[in-house]
C-alpha positions as CSV (number, residue, x, y, z in Angstrom):
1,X,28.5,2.7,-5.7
2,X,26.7,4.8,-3.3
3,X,23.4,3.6,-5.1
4,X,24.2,0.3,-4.5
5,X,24.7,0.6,-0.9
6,X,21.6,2.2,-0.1
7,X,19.8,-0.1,-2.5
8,X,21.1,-2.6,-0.6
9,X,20.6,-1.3,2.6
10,X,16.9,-0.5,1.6
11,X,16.5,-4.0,0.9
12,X,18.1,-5.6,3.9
13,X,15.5,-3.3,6.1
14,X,12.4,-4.4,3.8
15,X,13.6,-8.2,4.4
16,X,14.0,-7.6,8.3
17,X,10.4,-5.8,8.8
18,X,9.1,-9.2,6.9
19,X,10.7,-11.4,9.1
20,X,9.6,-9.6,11.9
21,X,5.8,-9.3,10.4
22,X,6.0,-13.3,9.9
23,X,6.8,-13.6,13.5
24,X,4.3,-11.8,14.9
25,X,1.7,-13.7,12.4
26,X,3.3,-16.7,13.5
27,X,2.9,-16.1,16.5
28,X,-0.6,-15.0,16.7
29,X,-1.6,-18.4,14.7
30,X,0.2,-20.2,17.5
31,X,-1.4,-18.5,20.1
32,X,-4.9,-18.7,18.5
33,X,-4.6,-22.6,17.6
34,X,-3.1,-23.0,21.2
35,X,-6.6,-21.8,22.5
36,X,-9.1,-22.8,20.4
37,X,-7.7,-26.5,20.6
């Protein structure tokens, strides 16, 4: 049960630090189109 959790846990912190990597890339394209239009 214990392996489960941290599994889990693991997981939710691998998914977070994408979503925050995608951001930033995001947000860099965004930036990048905006001044280079």
């Amino acid at each position: 049960m214990v392996d489960i959790a941290k599994s889990w846990q693991l997981q939710e912190t691998y998914v977070d630090s994408f979503i925050t990597q995608s951001y930033r890339f995001w947000k860099l394209s965004t930036n990048y189109l905006f001044f280079n239009v």
